[in-house]
C-alpha positions in Angstrom: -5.8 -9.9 43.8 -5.4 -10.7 40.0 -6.4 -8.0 37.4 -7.4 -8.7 34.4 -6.9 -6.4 31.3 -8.5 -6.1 28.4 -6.4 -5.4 24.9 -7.9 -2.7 23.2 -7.9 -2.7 19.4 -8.3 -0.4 17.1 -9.4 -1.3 13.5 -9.9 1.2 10.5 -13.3 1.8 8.9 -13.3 0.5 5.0 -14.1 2.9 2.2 -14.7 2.7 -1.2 -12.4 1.2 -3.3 -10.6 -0.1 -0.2 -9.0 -3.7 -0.9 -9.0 -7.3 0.3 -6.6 -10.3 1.1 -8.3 -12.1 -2.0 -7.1 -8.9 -4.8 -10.7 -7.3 -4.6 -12.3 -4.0 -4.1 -15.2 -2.5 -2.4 -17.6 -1.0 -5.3 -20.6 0.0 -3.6 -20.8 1.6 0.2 -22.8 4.1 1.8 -22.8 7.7 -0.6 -24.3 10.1 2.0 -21.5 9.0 4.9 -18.0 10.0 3.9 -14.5 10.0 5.2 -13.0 13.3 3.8 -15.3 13.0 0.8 -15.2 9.2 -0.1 -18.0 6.6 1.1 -17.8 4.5 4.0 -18.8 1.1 3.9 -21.1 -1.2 5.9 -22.5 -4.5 5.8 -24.4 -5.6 2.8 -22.0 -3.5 0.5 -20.6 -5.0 -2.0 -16.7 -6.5 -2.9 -15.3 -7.8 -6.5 -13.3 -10.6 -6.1 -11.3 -11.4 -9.1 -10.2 -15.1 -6.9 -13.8 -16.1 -6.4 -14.8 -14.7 -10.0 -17.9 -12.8 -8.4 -19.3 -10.5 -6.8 -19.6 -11.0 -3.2 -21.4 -9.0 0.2 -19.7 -8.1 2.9 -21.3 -10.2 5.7 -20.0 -8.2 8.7 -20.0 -5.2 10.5 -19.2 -3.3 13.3 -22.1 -2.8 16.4 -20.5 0.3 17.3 -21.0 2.3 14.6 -23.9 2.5 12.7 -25.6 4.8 9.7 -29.3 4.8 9.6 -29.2 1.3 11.3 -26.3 -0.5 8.7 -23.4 -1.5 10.6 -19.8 -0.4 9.7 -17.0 -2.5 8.1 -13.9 -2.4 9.6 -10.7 -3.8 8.5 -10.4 -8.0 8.8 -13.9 -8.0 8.7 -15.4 -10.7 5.9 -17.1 -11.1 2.8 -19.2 -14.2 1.8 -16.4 -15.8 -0.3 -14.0 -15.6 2.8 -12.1 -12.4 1.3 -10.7 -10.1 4.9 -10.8 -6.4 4.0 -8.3 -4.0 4.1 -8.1 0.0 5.1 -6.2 2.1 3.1 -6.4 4.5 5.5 -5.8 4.4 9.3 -6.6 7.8 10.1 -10.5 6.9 11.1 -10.6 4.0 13.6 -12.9 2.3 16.0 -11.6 1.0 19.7 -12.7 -2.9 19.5 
């Protein structure tokens, strides 16, 4: 009998102001959903990225977790210039 196992993951929601691999920041996400009083964000939201010279969406989010039906970013997730985000915090996590 072989078992299989699964790795289990955890991954940290991004708020606002969190960072990316590219030097950016998240400067828009979701005001009425906060992690101890600063917003979460989600797909859609949007990142600066001083690399790219723009002002970019992130294009993914998490099925698992949703608020009023926009999913959740979660750290390594991506924006549409290729930037990966990055939690600050590790504190609020999702099993992946």
């Amino acid at each position: 009998m072989v078992k299989q196992w699964r790795t289990l993951m955890s991954k940290a929601v991004i708020l606002l102001g969190d960072t990316t691999d590219h030097s950016g920041k998240v400067i828009t996400a979701i005001d009425q959903y906060t992690y101890n009083g600063i917003s979460i964000a989600g797909k859609g939201d949007q990142v600066e990225c001083p690399q790219c010279k723009g002002v970019f969406p992130i294009i993914e989010g998490t099925d698992s977790l949703q608020y009023q039906g926009k999913s959740i970013a979660l750290e390594g997730m991506q924006t549409a210039c290729g930037a990966r985000l990055i939690a600050r915090q590790h504190n609020l996590t999702l099993i992946s």
